[in-house]
ChimeraX commands (.cxc) that place a marker at each C-alpha (Angstrom):
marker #1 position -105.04,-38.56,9.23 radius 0.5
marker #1 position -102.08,-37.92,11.80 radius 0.5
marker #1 position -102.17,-38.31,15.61 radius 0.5
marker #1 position -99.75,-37.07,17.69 radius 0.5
marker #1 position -97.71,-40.42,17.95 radius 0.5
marker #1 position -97.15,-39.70,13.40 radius 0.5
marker #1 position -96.46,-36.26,14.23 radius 0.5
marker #1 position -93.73,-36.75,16.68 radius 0.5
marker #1 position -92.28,-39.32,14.12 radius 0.5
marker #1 position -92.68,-36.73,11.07 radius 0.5
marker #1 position -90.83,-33.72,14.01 radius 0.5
marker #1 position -88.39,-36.62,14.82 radius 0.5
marker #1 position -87.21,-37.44,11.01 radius 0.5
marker #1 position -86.64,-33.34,10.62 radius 0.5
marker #1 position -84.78,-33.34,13.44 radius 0.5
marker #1 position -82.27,-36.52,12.21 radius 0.5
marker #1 position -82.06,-34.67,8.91 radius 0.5
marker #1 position -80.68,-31.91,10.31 radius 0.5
marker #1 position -77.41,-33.81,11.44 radius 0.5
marker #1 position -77.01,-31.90,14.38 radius 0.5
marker #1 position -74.62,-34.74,15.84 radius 0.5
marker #1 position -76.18,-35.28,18.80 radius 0.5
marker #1 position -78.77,-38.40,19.66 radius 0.5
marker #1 position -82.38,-37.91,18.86 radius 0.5
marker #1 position -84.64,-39.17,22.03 radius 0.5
marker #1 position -88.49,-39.37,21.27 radius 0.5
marker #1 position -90.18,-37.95,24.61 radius 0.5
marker #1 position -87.40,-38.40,26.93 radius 0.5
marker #1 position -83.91,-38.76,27.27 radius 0.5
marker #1 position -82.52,-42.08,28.91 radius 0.5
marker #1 position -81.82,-42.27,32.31 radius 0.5
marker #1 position -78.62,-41.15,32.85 radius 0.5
marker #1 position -78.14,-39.35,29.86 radius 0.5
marker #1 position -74.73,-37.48,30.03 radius 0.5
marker #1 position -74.02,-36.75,26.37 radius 0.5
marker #1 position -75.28,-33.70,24.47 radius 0.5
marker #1 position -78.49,-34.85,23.22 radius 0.5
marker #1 position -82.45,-33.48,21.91 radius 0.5
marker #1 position -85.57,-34.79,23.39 radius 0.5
marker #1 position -88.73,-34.22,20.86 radius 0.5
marker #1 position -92.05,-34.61,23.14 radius 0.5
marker #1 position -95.56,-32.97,22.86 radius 0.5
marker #1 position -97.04,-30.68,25.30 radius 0.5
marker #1 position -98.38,-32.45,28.17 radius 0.5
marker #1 position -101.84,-30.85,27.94 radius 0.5
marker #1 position -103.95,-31.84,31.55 radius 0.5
marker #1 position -108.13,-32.23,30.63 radius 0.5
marker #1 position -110.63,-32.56,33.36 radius 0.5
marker #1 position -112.52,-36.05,32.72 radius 0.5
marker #1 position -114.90,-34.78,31.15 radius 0.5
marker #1 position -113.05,-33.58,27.71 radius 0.5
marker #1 position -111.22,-35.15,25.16 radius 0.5
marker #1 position -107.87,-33.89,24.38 radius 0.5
marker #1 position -108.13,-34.73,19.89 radius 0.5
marker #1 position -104.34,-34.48,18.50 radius 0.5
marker #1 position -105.80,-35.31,15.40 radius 0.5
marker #1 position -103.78,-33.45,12.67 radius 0.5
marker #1 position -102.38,-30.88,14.84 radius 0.5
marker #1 position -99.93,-30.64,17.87 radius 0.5
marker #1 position -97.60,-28.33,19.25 radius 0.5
marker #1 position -94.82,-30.18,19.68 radius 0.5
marker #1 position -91.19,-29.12,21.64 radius 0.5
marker #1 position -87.99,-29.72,20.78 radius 0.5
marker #1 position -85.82,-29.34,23.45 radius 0.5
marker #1 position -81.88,-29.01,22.75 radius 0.5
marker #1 position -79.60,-30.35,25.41 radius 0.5
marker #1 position -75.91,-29.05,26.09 radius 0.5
marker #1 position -73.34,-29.61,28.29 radius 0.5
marker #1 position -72.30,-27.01,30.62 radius 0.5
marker #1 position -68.97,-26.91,31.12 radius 0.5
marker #1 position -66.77,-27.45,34.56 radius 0.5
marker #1 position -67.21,-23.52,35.15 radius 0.5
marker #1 position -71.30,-23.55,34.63 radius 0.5
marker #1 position -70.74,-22.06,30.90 radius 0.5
marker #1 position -72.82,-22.67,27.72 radius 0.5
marker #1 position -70.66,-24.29,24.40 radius 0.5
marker #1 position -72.34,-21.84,22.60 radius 0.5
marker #1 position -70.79,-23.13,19.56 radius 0.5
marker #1 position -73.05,-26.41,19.69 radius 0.5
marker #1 position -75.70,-24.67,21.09 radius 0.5
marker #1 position -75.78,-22.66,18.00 radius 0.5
marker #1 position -74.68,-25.15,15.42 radius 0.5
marker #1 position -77.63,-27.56,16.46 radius 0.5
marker #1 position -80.62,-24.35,16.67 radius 0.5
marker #1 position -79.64,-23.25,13.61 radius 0.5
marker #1 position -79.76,-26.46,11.98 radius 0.5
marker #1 position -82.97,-27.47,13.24 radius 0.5
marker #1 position -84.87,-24.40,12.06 radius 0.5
marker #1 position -83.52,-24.84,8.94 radius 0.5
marker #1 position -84.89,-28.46,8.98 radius 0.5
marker #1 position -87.95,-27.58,10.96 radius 0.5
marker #1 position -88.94,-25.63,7.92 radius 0.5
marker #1 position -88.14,-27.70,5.12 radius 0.5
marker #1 position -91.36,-30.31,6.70 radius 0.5
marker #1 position -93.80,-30.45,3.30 radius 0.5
marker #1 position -96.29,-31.91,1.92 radius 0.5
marker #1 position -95.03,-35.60,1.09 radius 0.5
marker #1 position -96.65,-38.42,-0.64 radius 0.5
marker #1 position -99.57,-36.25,-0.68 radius 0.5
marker #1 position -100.37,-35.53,2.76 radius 0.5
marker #1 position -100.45,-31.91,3.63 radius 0.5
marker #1 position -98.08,-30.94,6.50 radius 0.5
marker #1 position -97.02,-27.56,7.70 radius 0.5
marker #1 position -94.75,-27.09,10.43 radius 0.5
marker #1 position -94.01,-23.81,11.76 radius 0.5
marker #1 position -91.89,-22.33,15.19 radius 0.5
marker #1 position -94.22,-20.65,17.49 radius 0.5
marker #1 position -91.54,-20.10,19.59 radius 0.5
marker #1 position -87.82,-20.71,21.07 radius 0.5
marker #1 position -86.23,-19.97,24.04 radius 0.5
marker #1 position -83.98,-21.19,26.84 radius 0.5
marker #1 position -85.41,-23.42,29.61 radius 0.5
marker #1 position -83.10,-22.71,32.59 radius 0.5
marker #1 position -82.61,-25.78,35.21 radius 0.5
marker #1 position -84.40,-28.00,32.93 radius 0.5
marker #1 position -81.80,-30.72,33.66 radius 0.5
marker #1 position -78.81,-30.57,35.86 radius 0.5
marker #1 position -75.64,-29.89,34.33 radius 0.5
marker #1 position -77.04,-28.61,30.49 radius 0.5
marker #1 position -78.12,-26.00,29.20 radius 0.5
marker #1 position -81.59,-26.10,27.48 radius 0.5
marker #1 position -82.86,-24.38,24.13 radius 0.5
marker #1 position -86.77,-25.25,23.54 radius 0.5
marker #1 position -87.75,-24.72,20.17 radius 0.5
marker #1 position -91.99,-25.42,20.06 radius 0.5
marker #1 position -93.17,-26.04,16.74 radius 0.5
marker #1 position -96.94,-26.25,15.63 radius 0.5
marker #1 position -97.26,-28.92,13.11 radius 0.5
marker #1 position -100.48,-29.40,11.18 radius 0.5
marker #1 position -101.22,-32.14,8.81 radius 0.5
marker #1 position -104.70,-33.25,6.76 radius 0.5
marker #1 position -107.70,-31.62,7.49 radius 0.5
marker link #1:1,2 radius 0.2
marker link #1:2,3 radius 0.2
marker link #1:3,4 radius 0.2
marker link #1:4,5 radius 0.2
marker link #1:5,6 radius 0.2
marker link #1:6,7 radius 0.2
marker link #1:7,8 radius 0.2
marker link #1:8,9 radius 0.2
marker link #1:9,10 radius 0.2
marker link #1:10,11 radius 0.2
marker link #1:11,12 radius 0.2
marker link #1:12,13 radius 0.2
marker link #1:13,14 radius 0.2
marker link #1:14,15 radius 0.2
marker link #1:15,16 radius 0.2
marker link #1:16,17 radius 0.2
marker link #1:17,18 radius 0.2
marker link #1:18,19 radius 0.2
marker link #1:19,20 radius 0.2
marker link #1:20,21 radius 0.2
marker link #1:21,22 radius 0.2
marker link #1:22,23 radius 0.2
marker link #1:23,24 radius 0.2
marker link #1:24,25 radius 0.2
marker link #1:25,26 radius 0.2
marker link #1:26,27 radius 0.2
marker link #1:27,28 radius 0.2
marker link #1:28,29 radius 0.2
marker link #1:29,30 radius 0.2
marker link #1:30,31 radius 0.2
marker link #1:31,32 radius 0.2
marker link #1:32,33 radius 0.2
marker link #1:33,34 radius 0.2
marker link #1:34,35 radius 0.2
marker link #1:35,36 radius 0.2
marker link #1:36,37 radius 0.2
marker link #1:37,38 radius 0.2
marker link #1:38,39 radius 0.2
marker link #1:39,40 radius 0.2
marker link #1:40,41 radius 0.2
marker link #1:41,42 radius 0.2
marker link #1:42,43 radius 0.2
marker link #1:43,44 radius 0.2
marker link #1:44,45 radius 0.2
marker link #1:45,46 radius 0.2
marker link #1:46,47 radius 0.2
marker link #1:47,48 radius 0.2
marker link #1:48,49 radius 0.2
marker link #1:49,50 radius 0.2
marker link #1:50,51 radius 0.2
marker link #1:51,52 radius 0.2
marker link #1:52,53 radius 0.2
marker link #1:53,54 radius 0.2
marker link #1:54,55 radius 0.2
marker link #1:55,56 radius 0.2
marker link #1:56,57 radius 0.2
marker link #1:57,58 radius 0.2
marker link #1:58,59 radius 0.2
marker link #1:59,60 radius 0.2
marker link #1:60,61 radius 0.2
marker link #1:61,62 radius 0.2
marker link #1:62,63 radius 0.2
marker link #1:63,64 radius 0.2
marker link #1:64,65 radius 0.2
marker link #1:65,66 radius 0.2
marker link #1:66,67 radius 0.2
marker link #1:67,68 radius 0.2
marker link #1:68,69 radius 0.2
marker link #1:69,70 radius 0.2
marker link #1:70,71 radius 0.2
marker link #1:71,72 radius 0.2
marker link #1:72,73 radius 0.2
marker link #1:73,74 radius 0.2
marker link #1:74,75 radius 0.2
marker link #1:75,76 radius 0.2
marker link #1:76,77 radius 0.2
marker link #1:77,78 radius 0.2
marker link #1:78,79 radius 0.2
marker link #1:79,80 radius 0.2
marker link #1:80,81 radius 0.2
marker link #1:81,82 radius 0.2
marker link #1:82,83 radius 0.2
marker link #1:83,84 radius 0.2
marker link #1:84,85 radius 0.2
marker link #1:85,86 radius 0.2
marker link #1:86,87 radius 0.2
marker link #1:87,88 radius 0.2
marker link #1:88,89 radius 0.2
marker link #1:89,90 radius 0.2
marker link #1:90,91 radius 0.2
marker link #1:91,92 radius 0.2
marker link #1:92,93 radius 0.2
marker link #1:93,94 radius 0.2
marker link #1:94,95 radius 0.2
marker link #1:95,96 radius 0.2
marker link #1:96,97 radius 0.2
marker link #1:97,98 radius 0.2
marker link #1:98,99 radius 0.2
marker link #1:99,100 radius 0.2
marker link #1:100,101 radius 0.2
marker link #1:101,102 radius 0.2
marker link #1:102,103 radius 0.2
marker link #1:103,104 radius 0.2
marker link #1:104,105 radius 0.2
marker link #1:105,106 radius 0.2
marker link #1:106,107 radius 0.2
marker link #1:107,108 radius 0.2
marker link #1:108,109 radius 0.2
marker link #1:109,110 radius 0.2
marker link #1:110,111 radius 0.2
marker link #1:111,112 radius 0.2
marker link #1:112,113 radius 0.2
marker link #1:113,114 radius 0.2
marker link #1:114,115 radius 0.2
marker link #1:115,116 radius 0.2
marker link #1:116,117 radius 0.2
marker link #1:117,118 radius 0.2
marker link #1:118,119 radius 0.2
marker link #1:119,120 radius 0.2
marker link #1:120,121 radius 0.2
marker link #1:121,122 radius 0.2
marker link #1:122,123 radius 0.2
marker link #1:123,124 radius 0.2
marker link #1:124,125 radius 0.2
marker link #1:125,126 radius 0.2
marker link #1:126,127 radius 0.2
marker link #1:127,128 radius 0.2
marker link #1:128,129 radius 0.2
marker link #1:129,130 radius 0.2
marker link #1:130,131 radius 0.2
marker link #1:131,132 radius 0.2
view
């Protein structure tokens, strides 16, 4: 069985393969960070006390693409696109391996506007199941 900490390293390893170029952060980016670069974190779901949150073997998980706007506040859409693309592609190719059953699909993309200063963001959430 997966919990979310093996499914963030199974999104993360997709991600690499896709050789975007750009550094591959699991759950945030380092302080500082100036550099084109992904972040790969789960949903921070909040629960009241009294329930228990289970990640077991499934978790939406987003992959959030980080560009560098340029001196005149534009997108390199060139990158931008380059790296989406890329990881779709990758995002996709997530199988079963060794024998454990995973399935990875996008429930959905979009930009995240203001998510950090000075980039452009492109959040791609993927629901990844594994073992039942």
């Amino acid at each position: 069985m997966a919990d979310e900490f093996d499914i963030i390293d199974f999104v993360y390893d997709a991600v690499n393969a896709a050789n975007t170029g750009l550094t591959v952060y699991k759950d945030r980016s380092s302080t500082g960070e100036t550099n084109n670069h992904i972040v790969i974190n789960h949903l921070n779901l909040i629960s009241n006390d009294d329930e228990t949150i289970d990640f077991t073997n499934h978790l939406p998980v987003n992959v959030n693409v980080f560009v560098k706007l340029n001196r005149y506040g534009l997108v390199d859409r060139a990158i931008m696109i380059t790296a989406v693309r890329a990881i779709r592609t990758s995002i996709k190719n997530i199988s079963t391996i060794n024998g454990q059953y995973r399935y990875a699909h996008i429930a959905w993309e979009g930009r995240i506007e203001s998510a950090k200063d000075g980039f452009d963001c492109m959040n791609i959430r993927i629901d990844l199941e594994t073992d039942k």
